[in-house]
N, C-alpha and C positions, 0 to 999 in steps of 0.2 A: 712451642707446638710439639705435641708429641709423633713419635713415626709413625703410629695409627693412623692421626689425620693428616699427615703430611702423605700419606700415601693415597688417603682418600681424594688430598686434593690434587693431587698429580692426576691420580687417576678420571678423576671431574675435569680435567684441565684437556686429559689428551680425548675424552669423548665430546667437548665440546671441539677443539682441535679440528677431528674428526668428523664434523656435522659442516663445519665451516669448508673442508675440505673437497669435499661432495658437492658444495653448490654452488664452489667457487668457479669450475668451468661451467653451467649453465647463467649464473650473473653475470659471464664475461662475455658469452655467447649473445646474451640478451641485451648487454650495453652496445656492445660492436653491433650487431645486425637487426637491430629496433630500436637502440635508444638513441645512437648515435644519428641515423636518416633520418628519425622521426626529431630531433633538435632541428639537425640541417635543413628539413624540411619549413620549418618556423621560421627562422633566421633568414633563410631564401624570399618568404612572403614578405618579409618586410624590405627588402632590398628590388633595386632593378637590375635583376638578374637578367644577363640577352647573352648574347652570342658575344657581342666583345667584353662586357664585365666578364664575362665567364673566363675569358682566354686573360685576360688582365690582371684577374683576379682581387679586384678591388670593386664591385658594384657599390655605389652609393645606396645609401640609408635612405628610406621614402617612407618610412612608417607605414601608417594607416591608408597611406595612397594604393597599392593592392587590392588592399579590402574594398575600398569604395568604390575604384573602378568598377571591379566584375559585380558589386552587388548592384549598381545605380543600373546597369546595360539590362536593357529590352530581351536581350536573349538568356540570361541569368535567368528572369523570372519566367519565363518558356520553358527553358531546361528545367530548372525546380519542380515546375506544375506536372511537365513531363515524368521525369523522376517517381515523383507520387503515385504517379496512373501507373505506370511500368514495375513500381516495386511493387503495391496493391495487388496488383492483378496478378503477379508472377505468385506472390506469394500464397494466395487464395487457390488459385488454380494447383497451385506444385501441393500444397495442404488436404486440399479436398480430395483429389486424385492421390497422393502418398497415398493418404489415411485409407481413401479404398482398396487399394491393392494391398495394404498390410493387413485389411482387415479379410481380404480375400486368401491371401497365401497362410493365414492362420491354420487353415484348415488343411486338414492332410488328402491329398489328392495324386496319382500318377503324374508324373511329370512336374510335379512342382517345384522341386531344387531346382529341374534344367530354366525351367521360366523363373526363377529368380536370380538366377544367374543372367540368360539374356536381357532382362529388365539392367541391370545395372549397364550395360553396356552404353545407352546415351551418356554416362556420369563418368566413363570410360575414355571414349573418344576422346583426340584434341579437339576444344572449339573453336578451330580454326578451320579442322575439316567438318564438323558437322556446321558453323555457318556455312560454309561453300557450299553443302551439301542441298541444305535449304534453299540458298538462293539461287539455286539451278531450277531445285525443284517449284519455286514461288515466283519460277519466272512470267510475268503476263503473257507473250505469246510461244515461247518453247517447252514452259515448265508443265512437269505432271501432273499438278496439281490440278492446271485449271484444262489438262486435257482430259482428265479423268471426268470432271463435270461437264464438258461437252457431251462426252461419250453418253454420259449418264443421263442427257439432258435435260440436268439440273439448273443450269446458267447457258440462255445463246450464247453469250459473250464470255469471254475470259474475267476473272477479276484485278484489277492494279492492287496486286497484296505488295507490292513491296514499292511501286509506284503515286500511290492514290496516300496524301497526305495522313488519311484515317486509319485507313488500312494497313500501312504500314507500322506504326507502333502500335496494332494485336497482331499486327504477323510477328515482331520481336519476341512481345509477349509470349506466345504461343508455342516460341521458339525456346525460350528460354524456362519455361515449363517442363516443355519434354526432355530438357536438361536437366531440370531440377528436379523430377519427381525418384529416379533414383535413390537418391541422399536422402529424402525423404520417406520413403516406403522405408528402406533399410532401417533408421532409426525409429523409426514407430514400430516396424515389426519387432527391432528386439525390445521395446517396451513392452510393448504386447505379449511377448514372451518372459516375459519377468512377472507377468500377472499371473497368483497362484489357480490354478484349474478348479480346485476344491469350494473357489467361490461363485463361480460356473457353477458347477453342482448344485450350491445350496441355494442360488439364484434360479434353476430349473425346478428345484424340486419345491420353491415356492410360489411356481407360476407364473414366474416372470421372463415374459416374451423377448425375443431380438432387441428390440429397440429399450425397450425399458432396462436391460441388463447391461446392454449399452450405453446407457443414461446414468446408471446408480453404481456399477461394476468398475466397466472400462475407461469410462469418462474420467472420474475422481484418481485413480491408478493412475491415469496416461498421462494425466496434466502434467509434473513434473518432466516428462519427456518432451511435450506438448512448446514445451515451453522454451528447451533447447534448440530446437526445432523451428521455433521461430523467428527467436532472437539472430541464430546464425544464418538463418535463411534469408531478414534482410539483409543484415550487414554484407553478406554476400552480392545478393540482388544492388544494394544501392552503387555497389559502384563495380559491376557489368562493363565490360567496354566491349569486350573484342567481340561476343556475338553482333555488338550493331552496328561496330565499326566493317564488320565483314560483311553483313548481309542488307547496311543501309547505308552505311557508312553518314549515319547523322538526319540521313536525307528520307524524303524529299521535304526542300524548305523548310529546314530542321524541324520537320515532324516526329524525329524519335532521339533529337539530339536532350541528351540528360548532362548535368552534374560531371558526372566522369568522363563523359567523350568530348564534354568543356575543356575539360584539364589537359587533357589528354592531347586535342588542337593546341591551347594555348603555348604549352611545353616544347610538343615536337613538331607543328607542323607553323608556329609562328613565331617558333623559340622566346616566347616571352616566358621564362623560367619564374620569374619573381610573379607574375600571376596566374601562374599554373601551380605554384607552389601553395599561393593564396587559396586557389577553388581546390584542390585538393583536400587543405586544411576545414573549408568549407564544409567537404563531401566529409568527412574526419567527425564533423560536429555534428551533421547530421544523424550518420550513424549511430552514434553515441548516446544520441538523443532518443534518439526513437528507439534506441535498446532500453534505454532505461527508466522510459512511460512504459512500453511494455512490460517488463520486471516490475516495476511498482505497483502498475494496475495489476496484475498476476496475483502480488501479494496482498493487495486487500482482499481481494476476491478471495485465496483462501485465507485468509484470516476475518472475514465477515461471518 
């Protein structure tokens, strides 16, 4: 080989080198604090993981008995249905309301940095303080909410928002909306702002109103954002805990108990680790799932 290519391939040698180098601590980061919990976390489902396995350190192998348990029980398919309703609605609500206020703060107006600046602040808070915050406020006989409707005398009585079986998973909801519309708003507003103005222009100057430019303009543009947006929004929503563990804590007669505040009991408040590790893996699939009907339907849709 002559020292032409021997220098070529030195040189090929230390910029591959060099590329290995660079992604060698985010793969080590990624094995140790994701790949490694998320193994552990499988391995656990299959085992009877408790409180003395644990300390033992030798749980027996149960296979498939995890799974079966928490999926065959009465309250599995409760928390599931629940689940459903709770991400649905969170996510619709936090979508419709984002989408207006990004489409509202578009426009240039006094005061408008400082109000999107305070909009972010539910997305701010810990939700530990703003459940508490809530369930003072949604309390049936001290909270403000239902003294405000006295005053107003919109309701004789107070409402069981956080008592009353129905009531309480759309109080969550609702709860968890006004949490989630931050995140929301911000990412659609900078989509919004990536759309070039010039086709506004030529969308006005061909008579094409609010909504229809809307329709033909901002719609086709924003999907791509639309779509981030969603996907992360339930994966997020489906597995929720501390809002409901704070402001219902499951209850009443698990009317807002979901998926993740299953796991979440099972683990820490029954230490049954080996089927908390199970529903977990559960909540894991679901996720996953419903991420990727959405993305798929997305993609026919634009490719039809």
């Amino acid at each position: 080989m002559s020292t032409g290519h021997r220098a070529v391939a030195r040189a090929r040698f230390r910029e591959s080198l060099a590329r290995w180098l660079f992604i060698a601590p985010a793969a080590v980061y990624l094995l140790l604090f994701f790949g490694y919990p998320i193994v552990k976390n499988i391995v656990m489902s299959f085992q009877q993981y408790t409180i003395t396995t644990f300390y033992t350190g030798a749980p027996p192998f149960v296979g498939l008995q995890n799974y079966s348990t928490i999926l065959s029980s009465d309250l599995f398919s409760k928390a599931l249905l629940t689940t459903v309703l709770f991400t649905a609605g969170s996510i619709v609500g936090q979508f419709v309301l984002g989408l207006a206020f990004a489409l509202f703060f578009q426009r240039s107006f006094p005061l408008g940095q400082v109000l999107r600046s305070l909009l972010l602040l539910p997305w701010l808070l810990p939700l530990v303080a703003s459940g508490t915050t809530w369930r003072w406020m949604l309390d049936s006989d001290t909270g403000v909410v239902n003294a405000a409707l006295r005053v107003l005398h919109l309701l004789p009585s107070g409402v069981p928002w956080l008592t009353g079986t129905s009531q309480a998973l759309v109080s969550v909801t609702l709860i968890n909306i006004w949490v989630g519309i931050p995140f929301t708003t911000t990412i659609l507003y900078g989509g919004l702002q990536d759309i070039p103005t010039h086709l506004y222009e030529a969308a006005k100057l061909d008579g094409a109103g609010p909504v229809t430019t809307f329709r033909h303009v901002t719609w086709p543009l924003l999907r791509p954002v639309v779509s981030v947006v969603l996907v992360l929004g339930t994966v997020y929503t489906v597995k929720v805990l501390d809002i409901i563990l704070v402001v219902t804590g499951g209850g009443p007669a698990d009317a807002t108990e979901t998926v993740a505040t299953q796991s979440y009991e099972l683990s820490f408040q029954q230490f049954e680790f080996g089927r908390g590790a199970a529903m977990s893996n559960v909540l894991f699939v679901i996720s996953l799932a419903s991420a990727m009907v959405y993305l798929r339907a997305n993609r026919r849709a634009q490719n039809a």
